[in-house]
KEDRENSE-522547 format. One record per residue: residue number from 1; x, y, z of N, C-alpha, C, O in turn. Coordinates in nm, 3 decimals, always signed. Layout:
<recs>
{rec NUM, {X, Y, Z}, {X, Y, Z}, {X, Y, Z}, {X, Y, Z}}
...
</recs>
This chain:
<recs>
{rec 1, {+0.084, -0.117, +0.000}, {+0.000, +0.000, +0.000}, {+0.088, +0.123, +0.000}, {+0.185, +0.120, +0.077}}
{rec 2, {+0.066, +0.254, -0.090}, {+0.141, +0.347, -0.085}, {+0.033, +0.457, -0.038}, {-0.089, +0.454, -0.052}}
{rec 3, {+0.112, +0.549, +0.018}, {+0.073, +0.682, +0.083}, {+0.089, +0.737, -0.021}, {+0.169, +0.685, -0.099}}
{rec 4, {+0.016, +0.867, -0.063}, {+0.008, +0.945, -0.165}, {-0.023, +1.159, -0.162}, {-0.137, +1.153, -0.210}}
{rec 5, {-0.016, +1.205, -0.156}, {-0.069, +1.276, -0.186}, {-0.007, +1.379, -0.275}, {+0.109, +1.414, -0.296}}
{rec 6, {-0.162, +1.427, -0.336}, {-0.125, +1.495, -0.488}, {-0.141, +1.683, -0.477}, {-0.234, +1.758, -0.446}}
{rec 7, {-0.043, +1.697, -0.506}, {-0.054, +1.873, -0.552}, {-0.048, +1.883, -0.646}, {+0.039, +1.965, -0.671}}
{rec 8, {-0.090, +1.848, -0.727}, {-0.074, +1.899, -0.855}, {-0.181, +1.951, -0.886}, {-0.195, +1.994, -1.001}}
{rec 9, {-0.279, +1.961, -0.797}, {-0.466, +2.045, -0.808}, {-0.399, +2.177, -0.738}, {-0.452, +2.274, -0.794}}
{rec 10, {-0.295, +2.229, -0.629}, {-0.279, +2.320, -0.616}, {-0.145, +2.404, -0.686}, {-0.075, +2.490, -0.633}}
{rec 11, {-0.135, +2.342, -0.836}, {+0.001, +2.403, -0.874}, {+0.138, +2.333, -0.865}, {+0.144, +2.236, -0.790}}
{rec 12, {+0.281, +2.382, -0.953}, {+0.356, +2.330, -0.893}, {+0.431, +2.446, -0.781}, {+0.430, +2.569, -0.784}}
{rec 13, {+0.505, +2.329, -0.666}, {+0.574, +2.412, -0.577}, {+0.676, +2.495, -0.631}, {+0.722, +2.451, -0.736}}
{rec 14, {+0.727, +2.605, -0.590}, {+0.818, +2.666, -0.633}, {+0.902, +2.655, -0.500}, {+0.895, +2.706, -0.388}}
{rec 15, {+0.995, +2.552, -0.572}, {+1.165, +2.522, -0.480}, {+1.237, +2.628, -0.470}, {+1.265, +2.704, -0.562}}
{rec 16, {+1.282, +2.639, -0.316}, {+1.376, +2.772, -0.290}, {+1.545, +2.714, -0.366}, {+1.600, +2.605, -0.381}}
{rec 17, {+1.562, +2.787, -0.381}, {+1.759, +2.789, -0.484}, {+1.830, +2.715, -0.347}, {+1.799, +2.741, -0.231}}
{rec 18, {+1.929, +2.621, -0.387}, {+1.974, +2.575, -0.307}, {+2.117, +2.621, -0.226}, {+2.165, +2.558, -0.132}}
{rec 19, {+2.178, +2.755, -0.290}, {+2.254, +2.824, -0.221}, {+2.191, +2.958, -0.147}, {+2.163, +3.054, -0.219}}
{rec 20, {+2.167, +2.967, -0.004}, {+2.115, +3.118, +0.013}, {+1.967, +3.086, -0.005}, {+1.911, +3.180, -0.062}}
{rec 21, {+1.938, +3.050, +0.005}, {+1.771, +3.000, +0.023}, {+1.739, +3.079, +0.107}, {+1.828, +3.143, +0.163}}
{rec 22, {+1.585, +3.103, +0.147}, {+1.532, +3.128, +0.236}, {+1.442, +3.033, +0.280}, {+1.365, +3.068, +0.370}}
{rec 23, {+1.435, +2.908, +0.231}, {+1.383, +2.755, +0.230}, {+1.229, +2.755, +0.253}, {+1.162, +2.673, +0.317}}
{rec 24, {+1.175, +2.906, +0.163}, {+1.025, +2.881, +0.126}, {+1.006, +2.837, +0.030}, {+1.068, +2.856, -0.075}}
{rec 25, {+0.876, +2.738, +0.060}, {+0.839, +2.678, -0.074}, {+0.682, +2.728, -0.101}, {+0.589, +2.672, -0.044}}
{rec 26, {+0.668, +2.806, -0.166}, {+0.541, +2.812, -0.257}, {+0.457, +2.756, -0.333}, {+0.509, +2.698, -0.428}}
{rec 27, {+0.278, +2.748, -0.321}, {+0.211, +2.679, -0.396}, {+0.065, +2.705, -0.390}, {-0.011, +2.707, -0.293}}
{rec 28, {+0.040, +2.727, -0.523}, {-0.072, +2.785, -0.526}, {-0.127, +2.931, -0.407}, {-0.089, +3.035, -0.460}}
{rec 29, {-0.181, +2.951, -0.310}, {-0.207, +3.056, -0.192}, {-0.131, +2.994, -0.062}, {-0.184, +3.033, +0.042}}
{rec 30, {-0.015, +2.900, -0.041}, {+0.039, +2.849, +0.037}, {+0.192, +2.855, +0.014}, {+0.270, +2.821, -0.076}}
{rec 31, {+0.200, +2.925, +0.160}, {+0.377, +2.905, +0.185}, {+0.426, +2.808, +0.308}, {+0.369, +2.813, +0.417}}
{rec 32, {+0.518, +2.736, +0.285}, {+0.595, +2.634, +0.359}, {+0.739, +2.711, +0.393}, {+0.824, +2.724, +0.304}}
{rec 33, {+0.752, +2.741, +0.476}, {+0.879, +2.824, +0.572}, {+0.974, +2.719, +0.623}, {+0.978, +2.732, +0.745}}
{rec 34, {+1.061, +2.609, +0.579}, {+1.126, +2.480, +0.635}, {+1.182, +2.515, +0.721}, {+1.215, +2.425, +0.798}}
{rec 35, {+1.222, +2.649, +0.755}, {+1.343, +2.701, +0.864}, {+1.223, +2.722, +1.015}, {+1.238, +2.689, +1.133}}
{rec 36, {+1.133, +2.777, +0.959}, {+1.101, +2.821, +1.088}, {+1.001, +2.713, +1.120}, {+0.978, +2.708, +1.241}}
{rec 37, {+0.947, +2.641, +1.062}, {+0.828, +2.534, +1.016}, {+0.703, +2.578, +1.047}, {+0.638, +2.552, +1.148}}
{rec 38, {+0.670, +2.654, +0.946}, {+0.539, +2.772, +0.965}, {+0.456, +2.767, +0.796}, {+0.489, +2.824, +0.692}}
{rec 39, {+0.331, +2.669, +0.827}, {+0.245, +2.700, +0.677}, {+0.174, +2.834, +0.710}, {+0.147, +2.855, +0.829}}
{rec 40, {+0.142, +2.923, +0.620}, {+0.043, +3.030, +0.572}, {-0.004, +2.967, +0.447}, {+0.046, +2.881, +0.375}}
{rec 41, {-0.135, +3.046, +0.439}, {-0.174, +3.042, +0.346}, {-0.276, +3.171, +0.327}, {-0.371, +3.209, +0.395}}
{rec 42, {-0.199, +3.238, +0.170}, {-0.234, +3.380, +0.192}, {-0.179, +3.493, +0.303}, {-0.227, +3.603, +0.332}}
{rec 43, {-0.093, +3.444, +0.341}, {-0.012, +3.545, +0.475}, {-0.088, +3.477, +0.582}, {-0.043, +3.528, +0.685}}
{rec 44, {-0.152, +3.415, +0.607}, {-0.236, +3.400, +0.755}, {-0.159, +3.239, +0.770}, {-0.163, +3.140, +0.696}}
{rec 45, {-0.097, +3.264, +0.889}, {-0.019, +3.148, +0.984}, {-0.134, +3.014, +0.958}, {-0.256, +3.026, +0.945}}
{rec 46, {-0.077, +2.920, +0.955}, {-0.203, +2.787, +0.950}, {-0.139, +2.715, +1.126}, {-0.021, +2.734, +1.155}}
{rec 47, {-0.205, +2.660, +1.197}, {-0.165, +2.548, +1.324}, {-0.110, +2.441, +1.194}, {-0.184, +2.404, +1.103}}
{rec 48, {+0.030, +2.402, +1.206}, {+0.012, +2.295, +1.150}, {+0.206, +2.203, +1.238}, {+0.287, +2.283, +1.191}}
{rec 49, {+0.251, +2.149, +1.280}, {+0.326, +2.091, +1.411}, {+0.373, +1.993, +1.415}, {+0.305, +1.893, +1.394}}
{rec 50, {+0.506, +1.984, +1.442}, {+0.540, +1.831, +1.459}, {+0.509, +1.752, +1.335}, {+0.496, +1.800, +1.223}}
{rec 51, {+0.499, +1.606, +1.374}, {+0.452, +1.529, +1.274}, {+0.390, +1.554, +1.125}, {+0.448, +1.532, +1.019}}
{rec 52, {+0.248, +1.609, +1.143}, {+0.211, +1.678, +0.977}, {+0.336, +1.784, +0.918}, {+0.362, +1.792, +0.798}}
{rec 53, {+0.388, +1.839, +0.993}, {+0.437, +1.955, +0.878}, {+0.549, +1.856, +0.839}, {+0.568, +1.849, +0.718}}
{rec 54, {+0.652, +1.753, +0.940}, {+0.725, +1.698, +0.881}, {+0.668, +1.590, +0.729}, {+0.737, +1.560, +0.632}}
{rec 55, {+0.547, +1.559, +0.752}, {+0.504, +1.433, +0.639}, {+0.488, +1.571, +0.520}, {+0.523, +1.537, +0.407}}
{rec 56, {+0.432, +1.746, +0.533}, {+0.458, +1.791, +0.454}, {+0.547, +1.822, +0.402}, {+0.553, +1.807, +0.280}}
{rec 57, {+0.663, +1.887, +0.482}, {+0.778, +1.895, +0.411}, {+0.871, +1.749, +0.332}, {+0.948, +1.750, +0.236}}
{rec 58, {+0.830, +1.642, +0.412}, {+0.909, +1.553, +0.263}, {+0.877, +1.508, +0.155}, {+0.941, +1.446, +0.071}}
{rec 59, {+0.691, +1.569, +0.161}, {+0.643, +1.501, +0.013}, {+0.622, +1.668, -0.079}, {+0.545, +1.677, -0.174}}
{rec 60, {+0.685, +1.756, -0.041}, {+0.741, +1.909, -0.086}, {+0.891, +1.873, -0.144}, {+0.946, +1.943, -0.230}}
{rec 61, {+0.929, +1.796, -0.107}, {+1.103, +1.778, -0.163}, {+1.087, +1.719, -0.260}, {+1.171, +1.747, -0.346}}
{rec 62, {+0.991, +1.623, -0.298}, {+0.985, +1.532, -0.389}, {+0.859, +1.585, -0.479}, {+0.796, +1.483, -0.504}}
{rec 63, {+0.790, +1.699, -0.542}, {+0.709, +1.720, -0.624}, {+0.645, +1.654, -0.758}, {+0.685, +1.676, -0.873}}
{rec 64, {+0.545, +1.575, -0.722}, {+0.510, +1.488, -0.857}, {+0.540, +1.330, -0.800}, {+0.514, +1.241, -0.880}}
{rec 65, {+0.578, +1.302, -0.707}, {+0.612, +1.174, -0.662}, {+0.557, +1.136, -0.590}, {+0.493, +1.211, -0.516}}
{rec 66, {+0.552, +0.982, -0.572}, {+0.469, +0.886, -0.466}, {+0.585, +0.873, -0.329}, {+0.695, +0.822, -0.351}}
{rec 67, {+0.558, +0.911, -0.228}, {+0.621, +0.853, -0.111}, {+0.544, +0.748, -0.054}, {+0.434, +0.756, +0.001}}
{rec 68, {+0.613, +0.655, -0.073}, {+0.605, +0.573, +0.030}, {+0.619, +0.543, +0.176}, {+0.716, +0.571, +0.246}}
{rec 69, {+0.469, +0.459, +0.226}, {+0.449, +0.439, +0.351}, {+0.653, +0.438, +0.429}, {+0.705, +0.510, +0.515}}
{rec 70, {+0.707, +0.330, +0.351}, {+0.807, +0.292, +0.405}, {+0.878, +0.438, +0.400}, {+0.894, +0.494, +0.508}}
{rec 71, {+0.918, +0.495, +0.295}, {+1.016, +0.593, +0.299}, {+0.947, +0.712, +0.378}, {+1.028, +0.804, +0.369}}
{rec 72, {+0.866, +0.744, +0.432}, {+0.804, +0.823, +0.516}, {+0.819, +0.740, +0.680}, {+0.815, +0.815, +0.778}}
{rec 73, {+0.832, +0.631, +0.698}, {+0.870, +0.515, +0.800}, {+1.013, +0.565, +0.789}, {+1.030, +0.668, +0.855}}
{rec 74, {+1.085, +0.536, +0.745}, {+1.260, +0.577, +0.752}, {+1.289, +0.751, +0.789}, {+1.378, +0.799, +0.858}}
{rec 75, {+1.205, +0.804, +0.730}, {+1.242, +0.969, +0.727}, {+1.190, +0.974, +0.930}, {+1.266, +1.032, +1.007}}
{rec 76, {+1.103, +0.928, +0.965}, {+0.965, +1.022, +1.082}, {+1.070, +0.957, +1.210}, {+1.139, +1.024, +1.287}}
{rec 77, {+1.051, +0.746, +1.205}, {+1.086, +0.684, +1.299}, {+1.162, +0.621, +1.245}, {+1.119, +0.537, +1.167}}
{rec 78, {+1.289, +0.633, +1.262}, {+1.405, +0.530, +1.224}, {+1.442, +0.423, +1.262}, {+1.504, +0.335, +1.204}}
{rec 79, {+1.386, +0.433, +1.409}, {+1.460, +0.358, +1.488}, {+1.339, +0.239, +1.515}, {+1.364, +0.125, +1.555}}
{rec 80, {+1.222, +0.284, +1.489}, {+1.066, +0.209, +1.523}, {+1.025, +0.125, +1.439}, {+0.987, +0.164, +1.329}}
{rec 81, {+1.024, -0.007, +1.470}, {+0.923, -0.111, +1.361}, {+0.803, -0.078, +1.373}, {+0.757, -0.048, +1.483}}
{rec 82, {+0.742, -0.078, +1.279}, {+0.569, -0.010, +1.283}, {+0.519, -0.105, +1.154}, {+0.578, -0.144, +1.053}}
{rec 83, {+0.420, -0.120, +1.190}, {+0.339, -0.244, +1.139}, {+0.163, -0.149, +1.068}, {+0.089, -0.056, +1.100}}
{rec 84, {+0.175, -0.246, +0.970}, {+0.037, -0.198, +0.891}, {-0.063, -0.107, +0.988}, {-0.098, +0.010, +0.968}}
{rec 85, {-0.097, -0.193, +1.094}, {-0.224, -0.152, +1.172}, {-0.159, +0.001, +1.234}, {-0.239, +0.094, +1.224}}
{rec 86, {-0.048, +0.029, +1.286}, {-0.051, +0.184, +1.358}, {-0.018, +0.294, +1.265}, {+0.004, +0.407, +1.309}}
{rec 87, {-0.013, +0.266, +1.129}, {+0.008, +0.385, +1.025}, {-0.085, +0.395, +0.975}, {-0.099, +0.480, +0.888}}
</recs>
């Protein structure tokens, strides 16, 4: 089973330059701040913490791609066997 999710209904992201970044990523009325880990959307701050913003920011690195359950398992808990039923 793969985890998925698609942006491509909100645009593509616009990747910050990888020298001197300011490591926002843009999309569609949404900004991703990786430094400070802060979504807006439209200038207005979103709650978003921990866990979700990390599953957002790694399927933001990879634009157009399937992450997988597993490679989202390696990125979150490295160290944790986790089994079908708690994901």
């Amino acid at each position: 089973m793969r985890v998925s999710v698609r942006l491509a209904n909100l645009g593509n992201p616009v990747m910050p330059n990888q020298v001197g970044a300011s490591q926002v990523i843009r999309f569609a009325t949404f900004e991703v701040d990786l430094q400070a880990q802060e979504l807006r959307k439209a200038g207005l701050r979103l709650k978003l913490t921990g866990q979700p913003f990390q599953v957002l920011a790694i399927l933001l690195e990879q634009p157009g791609t399937v992450v997988t359950r597993e490679a989202l398992q390696k990125r979150l808990w490295p160290d944790i066997s986790l089994t079908s039923i708690t994901i």
